[in-house]
VEXKOL-419127 format. One record per residue: residue number from 1; residue in one letter; x, y, z of N, C-alpha, C in turn. Coordinates in pm, whole numbers, plus 50000, padded with zeros to 5 digits. Example, Ala and Ser with C-alpha at 12.3 -4.5 7.8 and 13.67 -1.06 7.14 Angstrom:
(1, 'a', (51319, 49431, 50780), (51230, 49550, 50780), (51320, 49670, 50780)),
(2, 's', (51285, 49775, 50708), (51367, 49894, 50714), (51290, 50003, 50787)),
***
This chain:
(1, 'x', (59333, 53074, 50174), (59344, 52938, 50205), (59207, 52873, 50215)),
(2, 'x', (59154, 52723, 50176), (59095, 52689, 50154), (59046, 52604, 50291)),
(3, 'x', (58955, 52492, 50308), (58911, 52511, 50424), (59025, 52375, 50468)),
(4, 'x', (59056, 52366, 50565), (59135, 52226, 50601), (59030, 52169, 50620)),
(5, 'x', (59113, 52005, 50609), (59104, 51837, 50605), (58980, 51845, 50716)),
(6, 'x', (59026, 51890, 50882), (58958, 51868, 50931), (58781, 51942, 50954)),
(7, 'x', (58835, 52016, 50875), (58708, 52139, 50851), (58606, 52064, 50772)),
(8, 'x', (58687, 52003, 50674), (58599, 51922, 50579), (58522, 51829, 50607)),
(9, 'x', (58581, 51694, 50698), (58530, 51608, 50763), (58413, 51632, 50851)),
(10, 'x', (58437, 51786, 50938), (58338, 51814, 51035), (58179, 51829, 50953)),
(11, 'x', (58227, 51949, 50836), (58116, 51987, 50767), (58051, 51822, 50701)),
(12, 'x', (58134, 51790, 50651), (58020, 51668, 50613), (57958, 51586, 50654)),
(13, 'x', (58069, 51557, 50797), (57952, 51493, 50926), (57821, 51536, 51003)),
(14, 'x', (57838, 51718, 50963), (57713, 51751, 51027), (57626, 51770, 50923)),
(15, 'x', (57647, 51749, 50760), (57545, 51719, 50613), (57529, 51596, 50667)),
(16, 'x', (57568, 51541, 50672), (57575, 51367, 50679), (57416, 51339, 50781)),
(17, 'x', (57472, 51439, 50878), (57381, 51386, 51003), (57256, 51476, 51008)),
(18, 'x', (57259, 51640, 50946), (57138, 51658, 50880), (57036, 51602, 50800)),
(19, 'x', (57118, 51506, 50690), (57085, 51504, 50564), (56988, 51326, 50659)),
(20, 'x', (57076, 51254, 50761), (57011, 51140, 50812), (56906, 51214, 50852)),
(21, 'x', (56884, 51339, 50978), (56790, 51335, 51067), (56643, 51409, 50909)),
(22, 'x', (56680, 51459, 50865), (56603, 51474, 50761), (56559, 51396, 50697)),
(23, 'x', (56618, 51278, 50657), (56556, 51160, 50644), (56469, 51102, 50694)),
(24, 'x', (56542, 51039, 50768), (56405, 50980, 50938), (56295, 51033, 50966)),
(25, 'x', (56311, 51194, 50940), (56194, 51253, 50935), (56083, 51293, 50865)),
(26, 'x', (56146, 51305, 50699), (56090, 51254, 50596), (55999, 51092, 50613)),
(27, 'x', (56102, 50989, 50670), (55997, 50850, 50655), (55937, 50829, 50759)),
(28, 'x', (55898, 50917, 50873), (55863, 50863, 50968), (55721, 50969, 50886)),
(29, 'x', (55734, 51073, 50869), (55627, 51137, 50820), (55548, 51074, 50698)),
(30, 'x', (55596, 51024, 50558), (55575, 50905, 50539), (55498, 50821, 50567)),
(31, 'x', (55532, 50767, 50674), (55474, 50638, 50698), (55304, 50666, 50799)),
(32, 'x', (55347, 50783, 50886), (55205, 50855, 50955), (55089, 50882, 50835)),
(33, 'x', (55163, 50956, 50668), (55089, 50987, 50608), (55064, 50854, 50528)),
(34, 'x', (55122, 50768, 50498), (55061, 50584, 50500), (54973, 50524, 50540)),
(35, 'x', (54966, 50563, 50677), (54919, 50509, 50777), (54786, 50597, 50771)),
(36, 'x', (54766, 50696, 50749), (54651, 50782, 50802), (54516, 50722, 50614)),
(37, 'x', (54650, 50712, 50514), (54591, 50701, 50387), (54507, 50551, 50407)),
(38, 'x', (54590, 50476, 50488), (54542, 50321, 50506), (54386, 50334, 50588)),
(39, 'x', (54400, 50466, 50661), (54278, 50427, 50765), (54150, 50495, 50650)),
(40, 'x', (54208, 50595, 50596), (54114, 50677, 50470), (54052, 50596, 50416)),
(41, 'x', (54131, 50459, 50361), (54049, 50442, 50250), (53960, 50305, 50348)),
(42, 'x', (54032, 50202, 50469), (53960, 50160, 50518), (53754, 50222, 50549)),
(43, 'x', (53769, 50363, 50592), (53650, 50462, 50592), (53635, 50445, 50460)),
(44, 'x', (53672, 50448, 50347), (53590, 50472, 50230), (53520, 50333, 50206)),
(45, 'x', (53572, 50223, 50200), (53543, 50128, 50164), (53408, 50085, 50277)),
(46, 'x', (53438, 50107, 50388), (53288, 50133, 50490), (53203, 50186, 50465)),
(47, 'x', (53239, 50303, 50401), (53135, 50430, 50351), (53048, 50363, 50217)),
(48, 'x', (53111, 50334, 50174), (53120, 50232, 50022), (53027, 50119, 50051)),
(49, 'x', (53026, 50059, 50108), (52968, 49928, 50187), (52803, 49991, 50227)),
(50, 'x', (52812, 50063, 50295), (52683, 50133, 50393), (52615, 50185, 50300)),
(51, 'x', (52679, 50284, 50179), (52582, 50362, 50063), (52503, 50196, 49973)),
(52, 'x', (52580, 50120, 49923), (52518, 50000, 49899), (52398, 49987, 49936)),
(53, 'x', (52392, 49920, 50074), (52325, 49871, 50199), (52195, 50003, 50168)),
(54, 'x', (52219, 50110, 50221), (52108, 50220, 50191), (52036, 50273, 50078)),
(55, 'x', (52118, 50204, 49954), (52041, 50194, 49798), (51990, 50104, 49799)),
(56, 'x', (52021, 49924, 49849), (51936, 49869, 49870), (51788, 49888, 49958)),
(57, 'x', (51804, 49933, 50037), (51683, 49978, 50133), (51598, 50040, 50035)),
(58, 'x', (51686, 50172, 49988), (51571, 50242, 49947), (51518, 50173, 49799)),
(59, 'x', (51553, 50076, 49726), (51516, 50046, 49622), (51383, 49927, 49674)),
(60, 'x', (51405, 49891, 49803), (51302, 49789, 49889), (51182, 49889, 49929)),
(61, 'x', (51249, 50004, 49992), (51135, 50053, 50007), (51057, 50106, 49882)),
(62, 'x', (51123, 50189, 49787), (51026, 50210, 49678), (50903, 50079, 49620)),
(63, 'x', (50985, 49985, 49671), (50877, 49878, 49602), (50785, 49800, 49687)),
(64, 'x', (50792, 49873, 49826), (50706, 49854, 49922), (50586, 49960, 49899)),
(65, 'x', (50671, 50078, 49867), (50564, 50215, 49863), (50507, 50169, 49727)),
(66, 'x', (50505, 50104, 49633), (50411, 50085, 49521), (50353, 49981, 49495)),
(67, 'x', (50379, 49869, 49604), (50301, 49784, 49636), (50140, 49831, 49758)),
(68, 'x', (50202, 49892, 49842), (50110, 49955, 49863), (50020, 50105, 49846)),
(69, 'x', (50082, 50125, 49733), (49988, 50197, 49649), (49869, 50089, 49595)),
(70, 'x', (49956, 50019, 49521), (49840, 49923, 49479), (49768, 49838, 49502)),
(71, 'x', (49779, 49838, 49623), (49626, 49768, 49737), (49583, 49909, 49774)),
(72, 'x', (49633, 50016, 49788), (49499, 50111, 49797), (49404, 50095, 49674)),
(73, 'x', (49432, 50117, 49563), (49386, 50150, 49467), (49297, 49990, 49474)),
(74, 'x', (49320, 49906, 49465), (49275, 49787, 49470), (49120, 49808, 49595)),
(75, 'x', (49211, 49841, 49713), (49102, 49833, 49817), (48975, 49979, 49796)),
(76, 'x', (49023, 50075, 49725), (48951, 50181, 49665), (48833, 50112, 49566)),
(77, 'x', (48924, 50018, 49499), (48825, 50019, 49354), (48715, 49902, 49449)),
(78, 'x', (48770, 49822, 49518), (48659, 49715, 49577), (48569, 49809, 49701)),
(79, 'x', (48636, 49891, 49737), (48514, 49996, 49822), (48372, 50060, 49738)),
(80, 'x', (48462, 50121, 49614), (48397, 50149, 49481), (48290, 50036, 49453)),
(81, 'x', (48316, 49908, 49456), (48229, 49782, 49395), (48152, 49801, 49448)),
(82, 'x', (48177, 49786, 49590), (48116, 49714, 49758), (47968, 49813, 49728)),
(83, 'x', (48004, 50002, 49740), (47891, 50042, 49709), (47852, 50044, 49618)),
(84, 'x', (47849, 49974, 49501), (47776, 49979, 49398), (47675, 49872, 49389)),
(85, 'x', (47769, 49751, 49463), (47652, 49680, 49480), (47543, 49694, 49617)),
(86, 'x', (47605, 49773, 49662), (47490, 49787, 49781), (47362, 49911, 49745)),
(87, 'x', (47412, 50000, 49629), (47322, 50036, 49560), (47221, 49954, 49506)),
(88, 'x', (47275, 49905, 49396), (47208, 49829, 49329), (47086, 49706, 49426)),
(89, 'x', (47185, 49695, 49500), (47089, 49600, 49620), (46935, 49702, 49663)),
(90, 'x', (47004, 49779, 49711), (46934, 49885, 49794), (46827, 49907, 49660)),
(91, 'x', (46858, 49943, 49520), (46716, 50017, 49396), (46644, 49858, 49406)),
(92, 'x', (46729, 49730, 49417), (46630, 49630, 49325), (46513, 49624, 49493)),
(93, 'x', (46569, 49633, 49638), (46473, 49614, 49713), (46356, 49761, 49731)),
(94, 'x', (46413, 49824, 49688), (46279, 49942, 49699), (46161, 49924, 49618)),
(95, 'x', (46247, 49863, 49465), (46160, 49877, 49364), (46065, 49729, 49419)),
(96, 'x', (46108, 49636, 49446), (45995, 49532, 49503), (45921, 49599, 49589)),
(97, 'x', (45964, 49652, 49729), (45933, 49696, 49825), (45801, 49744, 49734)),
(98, 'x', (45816, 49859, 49690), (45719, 49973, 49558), (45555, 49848, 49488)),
(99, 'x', (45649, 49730, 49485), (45584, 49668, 49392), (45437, 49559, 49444)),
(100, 'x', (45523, 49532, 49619), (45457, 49487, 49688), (45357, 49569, 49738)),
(101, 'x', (45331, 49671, 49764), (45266, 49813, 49805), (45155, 49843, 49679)),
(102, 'x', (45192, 49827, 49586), (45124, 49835, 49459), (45000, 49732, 49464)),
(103, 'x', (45063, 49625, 49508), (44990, 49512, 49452), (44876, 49523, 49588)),
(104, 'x', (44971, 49535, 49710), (44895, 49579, 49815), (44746, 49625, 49806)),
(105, 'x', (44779, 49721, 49749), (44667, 49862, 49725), (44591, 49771, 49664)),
(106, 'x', (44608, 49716, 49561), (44561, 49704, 49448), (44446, 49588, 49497)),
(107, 'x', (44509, 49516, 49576), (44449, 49405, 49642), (44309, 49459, 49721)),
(108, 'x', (44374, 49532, 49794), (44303, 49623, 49886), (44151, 49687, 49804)),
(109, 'x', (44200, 49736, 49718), (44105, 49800, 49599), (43978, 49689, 49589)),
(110, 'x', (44072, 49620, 49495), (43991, 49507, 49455), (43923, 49366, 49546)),
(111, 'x', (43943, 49429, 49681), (43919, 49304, 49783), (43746, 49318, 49809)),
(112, 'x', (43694, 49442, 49825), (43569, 49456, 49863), (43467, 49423, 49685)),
(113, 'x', (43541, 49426, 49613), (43481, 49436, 49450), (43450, 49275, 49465)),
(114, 'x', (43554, 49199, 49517), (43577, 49028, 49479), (43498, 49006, 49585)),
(115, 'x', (43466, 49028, 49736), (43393, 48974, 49815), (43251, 48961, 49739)),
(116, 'x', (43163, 49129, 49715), (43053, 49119, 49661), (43004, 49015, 49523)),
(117, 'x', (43132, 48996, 49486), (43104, 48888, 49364), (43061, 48792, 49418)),
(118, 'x', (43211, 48722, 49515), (43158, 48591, 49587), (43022, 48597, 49674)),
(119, 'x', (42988, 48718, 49702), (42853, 48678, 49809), (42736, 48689, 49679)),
(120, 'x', (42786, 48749, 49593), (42632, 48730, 49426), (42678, 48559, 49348)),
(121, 'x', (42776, 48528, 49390), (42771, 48385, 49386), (42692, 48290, 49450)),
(122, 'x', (42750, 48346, 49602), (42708, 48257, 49688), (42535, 48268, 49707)),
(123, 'x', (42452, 48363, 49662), (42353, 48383, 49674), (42281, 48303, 49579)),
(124, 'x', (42367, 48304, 49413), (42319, 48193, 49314), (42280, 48089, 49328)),
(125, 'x', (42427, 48069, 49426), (42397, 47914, 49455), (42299, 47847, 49519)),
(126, 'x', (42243, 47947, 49629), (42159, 47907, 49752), (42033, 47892, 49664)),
(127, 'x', (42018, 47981, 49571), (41872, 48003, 49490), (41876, 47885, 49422)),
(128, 'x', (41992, 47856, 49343), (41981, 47693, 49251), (41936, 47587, 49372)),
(129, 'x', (42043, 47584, 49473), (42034, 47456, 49551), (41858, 47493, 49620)),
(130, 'x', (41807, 47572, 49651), (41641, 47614, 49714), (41618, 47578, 49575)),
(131, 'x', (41585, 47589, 49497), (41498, 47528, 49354), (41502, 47426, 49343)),
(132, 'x', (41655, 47348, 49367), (41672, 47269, 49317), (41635, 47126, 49409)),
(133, 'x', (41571, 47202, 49572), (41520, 47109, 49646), (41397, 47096, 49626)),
(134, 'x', (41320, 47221, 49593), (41149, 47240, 49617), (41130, 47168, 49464)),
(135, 'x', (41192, 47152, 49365), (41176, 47090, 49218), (41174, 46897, 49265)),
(136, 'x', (41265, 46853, 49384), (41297, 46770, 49414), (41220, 46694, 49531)),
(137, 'x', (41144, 46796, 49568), (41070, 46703, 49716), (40890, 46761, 49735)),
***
């Protein structure tokens, strides 16, 4: 014998009411795993946002770091100038310095040579102007 009427009814009320609570539990799970996907991608799109933000930075900073590269190099090459001309300063005053010293000497040399001239001048003269009184008086 096969199952009776009421056998039947029972069994399908308790499929019925499996097959609901299995459901419910299916969409309630669902909707947690919805819900958890909603907050995922909210975080991604943050994450998303911030990597932006930090490629910008670093593309600011690279062009900070090669801007100031190139005022070193700038402030290098004008350090570079600075002493070159303070060389150059420094050879053109020695070589005067050298030149004044030269002439110095030279002066020096020739100072006692030029006095005796002027005093065999000045002696000329005294002899013309004495002649040239006793011729006169």
């Amino acid at each position: 014998m096969g199952p009776q009427p009421q056998e039947m009814n029972e069994r399908q009320q308790i499929l019925a009411e499996a097959y609901s609570r299995s459901s419910r539990y299916i969409d309630a799970r669902t909707d947690a795993l919805g819900n958890r996907l909603e907050v995922v991608e909210q975080h991604m799109v943050r994450l998303e946002g911030n990597q932006q933000q930090m490629m910008l930075l670093l593309v600011q900073m690279q062009q900070q770091q090669r801007e100031m590269q190139q005022q070193m190099i700038q402030m290098q090459q004008e350090n570079r100038d600075g002493r070159a001309f303070q060389q150059m300063m420094f050879d053109t005053l020695k070589a005067f310095a050298i030149d004044i010293q030269k002439q110095i000497a030279h002066s020096s040399a020739a100072l006692p040579e030029q006095i005796n001239q002027m005093a065999v001048r000045f002696d000329r003269l005294e002899r013309r102007d004495a002649a040239e009184d006793a011729a006169q008086g």
